[in-house]
C-alpha positions in Angstrom: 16.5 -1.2 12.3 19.7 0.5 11.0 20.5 0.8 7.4 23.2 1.9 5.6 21.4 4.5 3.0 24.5 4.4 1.0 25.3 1.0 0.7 21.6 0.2 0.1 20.9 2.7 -2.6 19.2 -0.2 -5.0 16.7 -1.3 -2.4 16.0 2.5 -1.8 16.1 4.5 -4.7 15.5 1.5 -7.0 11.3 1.0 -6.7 11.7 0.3 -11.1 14.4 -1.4 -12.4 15.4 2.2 -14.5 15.5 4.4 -11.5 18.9 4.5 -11.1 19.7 5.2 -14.6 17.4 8.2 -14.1 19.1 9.8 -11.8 23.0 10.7 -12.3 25.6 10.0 -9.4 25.2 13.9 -8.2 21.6 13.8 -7.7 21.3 10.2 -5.9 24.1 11.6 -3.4 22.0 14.7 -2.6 18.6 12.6 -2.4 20.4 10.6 0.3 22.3 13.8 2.0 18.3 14.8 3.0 16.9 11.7 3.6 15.7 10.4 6.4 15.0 6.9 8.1 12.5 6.1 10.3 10.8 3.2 12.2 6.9 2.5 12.8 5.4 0.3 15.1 2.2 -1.8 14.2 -0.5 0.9 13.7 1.4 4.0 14.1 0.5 6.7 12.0 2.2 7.7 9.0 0.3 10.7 8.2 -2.9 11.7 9.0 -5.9 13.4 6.6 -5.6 17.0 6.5 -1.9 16.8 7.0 0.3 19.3 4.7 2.8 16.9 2.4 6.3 17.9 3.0 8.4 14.9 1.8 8.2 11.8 -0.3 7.6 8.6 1.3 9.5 5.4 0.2 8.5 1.9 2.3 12.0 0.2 3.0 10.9 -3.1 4.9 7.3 -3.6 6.6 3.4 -2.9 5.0 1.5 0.1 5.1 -2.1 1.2 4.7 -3.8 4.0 2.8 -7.2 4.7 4.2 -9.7 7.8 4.8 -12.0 8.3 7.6 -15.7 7.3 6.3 -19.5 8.0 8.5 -19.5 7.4 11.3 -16.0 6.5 11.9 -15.6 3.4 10.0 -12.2 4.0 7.7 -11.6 3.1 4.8 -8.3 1.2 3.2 -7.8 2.2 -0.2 -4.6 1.1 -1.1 -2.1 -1.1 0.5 2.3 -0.4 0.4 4.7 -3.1 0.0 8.5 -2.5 -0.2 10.4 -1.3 -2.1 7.3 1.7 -3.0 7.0 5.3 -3.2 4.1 7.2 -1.5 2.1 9.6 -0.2 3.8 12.5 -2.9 0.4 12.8 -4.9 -0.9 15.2 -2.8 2.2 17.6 -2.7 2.0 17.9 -6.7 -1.2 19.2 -6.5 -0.6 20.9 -3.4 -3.5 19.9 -1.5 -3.5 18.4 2.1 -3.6 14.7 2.1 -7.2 13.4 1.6 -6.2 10.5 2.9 -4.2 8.8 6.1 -1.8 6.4 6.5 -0.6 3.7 9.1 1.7 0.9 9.5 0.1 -2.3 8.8 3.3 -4.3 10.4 6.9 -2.8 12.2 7.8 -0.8 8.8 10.9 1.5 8.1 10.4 4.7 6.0 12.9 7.0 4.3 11.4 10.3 3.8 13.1 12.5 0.8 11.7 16.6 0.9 9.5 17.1 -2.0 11.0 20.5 -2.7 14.2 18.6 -3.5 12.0 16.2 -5.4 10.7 18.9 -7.3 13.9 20.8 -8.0 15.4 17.5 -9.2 12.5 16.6 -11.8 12.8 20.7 -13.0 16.5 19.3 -14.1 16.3 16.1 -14.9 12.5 15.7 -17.1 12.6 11.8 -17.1 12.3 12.0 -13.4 9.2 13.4 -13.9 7.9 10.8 -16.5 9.0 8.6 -13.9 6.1 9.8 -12.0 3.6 10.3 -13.8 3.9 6.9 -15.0 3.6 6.0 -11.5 0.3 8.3 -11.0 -0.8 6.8 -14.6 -0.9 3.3 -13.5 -2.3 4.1 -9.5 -5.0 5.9 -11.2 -6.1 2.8 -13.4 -5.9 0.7 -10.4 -8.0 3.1 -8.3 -10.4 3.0 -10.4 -10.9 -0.7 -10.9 -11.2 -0.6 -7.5 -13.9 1.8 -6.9 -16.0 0.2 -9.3 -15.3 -3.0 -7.1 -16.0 -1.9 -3.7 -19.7 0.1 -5.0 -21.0 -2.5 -7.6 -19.8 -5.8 -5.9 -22.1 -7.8 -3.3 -20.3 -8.8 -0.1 -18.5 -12.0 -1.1 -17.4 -10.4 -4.0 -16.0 -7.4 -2.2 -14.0 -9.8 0.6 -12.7 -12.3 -2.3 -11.1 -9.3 -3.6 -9.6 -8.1 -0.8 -8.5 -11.2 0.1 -6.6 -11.5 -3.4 -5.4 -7.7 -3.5 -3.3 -8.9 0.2 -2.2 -11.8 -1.9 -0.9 -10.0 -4.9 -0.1 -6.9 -3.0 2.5 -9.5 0.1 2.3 -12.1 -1.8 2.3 -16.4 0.7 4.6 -17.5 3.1 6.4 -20.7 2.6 3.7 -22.8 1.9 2.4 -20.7 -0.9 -1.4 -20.6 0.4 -0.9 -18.6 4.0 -1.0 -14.9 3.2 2.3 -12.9 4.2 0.0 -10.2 5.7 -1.8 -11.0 9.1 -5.2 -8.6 8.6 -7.6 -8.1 12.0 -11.0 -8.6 11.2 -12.1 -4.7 11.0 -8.9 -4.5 8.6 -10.4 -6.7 6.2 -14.1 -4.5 7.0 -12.0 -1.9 6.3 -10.5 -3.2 2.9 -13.7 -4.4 1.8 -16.4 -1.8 2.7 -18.5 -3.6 5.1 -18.9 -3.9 8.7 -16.7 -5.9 11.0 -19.7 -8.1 11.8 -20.4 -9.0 8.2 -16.4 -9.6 7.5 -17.0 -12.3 10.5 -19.5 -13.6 8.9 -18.5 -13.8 5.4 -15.3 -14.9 6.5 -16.5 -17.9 8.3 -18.6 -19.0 5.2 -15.4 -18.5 3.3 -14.3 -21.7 5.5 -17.4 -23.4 5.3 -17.4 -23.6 2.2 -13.1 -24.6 1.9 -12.2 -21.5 0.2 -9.8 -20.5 3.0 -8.7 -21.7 6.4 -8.2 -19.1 9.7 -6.0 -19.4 12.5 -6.2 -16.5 14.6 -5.6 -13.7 12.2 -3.8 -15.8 9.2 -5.6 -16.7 6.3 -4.6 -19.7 4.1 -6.2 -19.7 0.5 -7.3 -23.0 -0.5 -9.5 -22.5 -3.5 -7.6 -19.6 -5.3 -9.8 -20.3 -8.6 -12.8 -19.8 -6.8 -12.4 -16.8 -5.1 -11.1 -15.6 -8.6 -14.4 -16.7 -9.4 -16.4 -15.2 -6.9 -14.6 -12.0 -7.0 -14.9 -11.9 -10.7 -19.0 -12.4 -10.6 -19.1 -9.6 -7.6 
């Protein structure tokens, strides 16, 4: 995919409505002077844990997914990206190596801005900063709603919410049921902490029971209330 960085600069640099009220004419032209396009095939790595952060990470088009490496192998997703979002920068503010790794969920396209401009920028311009640590503010909360999720939820509960975090997170297709988002089965293991065997499982007790219908990897939601239900209970 090709884009025109400077014709685009909305779908880039605007992730909140403000953004480009935020930053003057001079500084958006040398944001997209160093930036940097890339495409990602299904899968690919983004970064990987232990990596040092050296640029800020805006999802153009595509999914991504934030996960760490648990026992035994078995990863863990902890967040999900949808476009137009910024990530992978908390790391470089606290300059630490990423604790976490990152992969394309779908074909995605990245621009990558250097966090040393980043950092120069919000030394000039303070509500840049704010800007940020709004964004840290509200990640945080939602982390932390989802920890308590994923340790203190049973196993439907944990899948129900997963299943509703793809939802909210890439929204339906067309039909308003079918999520946008086509998970494998150890994806949504991984999303929900539990094996791949009990995701099976669960899964096809999800469709027993006419809470969702599978074909292949898409899953339709027919009992949304439900699985608010269920999720809600744990």
């Amino acid at each position: 995919m090709n884009y025109d960085l400077r014709i685009r600069k909305g779908e880039v640099l605007g992730d909140l409505p403000d953004l480009d009220r935020i930053l003057t004419a001079e500084e958006r032209d040398e944001v997209l002077d160093e930036m940097q396009v890339r495409s990602y095939r299904k899968n690919e790595p983004i970064y990987r844990e232990g990596d040092k952060p050296s640029h800020l990470l805006c999802l153009i088009a595509g999914k991504v997914k934030i996960y760490k490496d648990g026992v035994g192998g078995r990863a863990q997703i902890v967040r999900v990206v949808n476009a137009v979002e910024y990530f992978g920068y908390r790391a470089a503010f606290s300059d630490e190596n990423y604790v976490t790794a990152a992969a394309a969920f779908e074909p995605s396209v990245i621009a990558s801005i250097p966090i040393d401009l980043i950092r120069r920028l919000i030394l000039r311009n303070p509500q840049l900063g704010w800007f940020f640590i709004r964004r840290l503010a509200v990640a945080l909360g939602k982390s932390d709603a989802r920890t308590v999720g994923l340790t203190q939820k049973h196993i439907r509960g944990r899948l129900a919410e997963g299943i509703l975090l793809l939802k909210e997170s890439y929204g339906t297709e067309e039909d308003e049921r079918t999520l946008n988002v086509y998970p494998s089965r150890e994806d949504m293991a991984n999303l929900s902490n539990m094996t791949t065997s009990n995701a099976i499982r669960t899964l096809s007790v999800f469709v027993q029971e006419g809470l969702i219908a599978l074909d292949g990897r898409k899953i339709k939601i027919l009992d949304e209330p439900a699985l608010q239900k269920i999720s809600r209970m744990g």
